[in-house]
N, C-alpha and C positions, 0 to 999 in steps of 0.2 A: 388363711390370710384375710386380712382386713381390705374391706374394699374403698377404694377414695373418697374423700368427702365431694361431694358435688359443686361444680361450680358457678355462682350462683352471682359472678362480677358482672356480668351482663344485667339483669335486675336488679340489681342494684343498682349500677350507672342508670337505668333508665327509672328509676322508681326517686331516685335523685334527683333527676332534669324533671320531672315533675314535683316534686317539691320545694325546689329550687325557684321554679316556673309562678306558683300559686302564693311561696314567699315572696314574692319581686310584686306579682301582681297585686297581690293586698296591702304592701308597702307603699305601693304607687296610684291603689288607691287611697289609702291614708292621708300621703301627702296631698293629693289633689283636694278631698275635703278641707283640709288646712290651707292650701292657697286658696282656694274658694272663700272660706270664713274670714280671713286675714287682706283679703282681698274688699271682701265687702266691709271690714268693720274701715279699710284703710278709706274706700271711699267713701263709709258714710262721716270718717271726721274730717275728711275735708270739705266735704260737699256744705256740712253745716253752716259753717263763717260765711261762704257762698249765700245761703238761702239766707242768714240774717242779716247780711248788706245789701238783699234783695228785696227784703221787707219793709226796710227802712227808707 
């Protein structure tokens, strides 16, 4: 007689929640780079008209 295959849903769930985990995290680092840059280009076009009615 053949013996069961093993079961293996427990490692798996938990081999999931970690790559689940490190997916989300590098996603949200992602976006954080992208509001940072998006962030800065927003205010450096504003800030310009600012600094040339400044100079004038």
């Amino acid at each position: 007689m053949r013996q069961p295959a093993p079961n293996f849903t427990n490692a798996f769930l938990a081999t999931l929640g970690v790559m689940l985990f490190m997916g989300l995290l590098t996603a949200g680092a992602i976006w954080g780079w992208a509001g940072v840059i998006f962030g800065a280009l927003g205010f450096d076009g504003l800030s310009r008209p600012i600094a040339r009615r400044a100079r004038r």
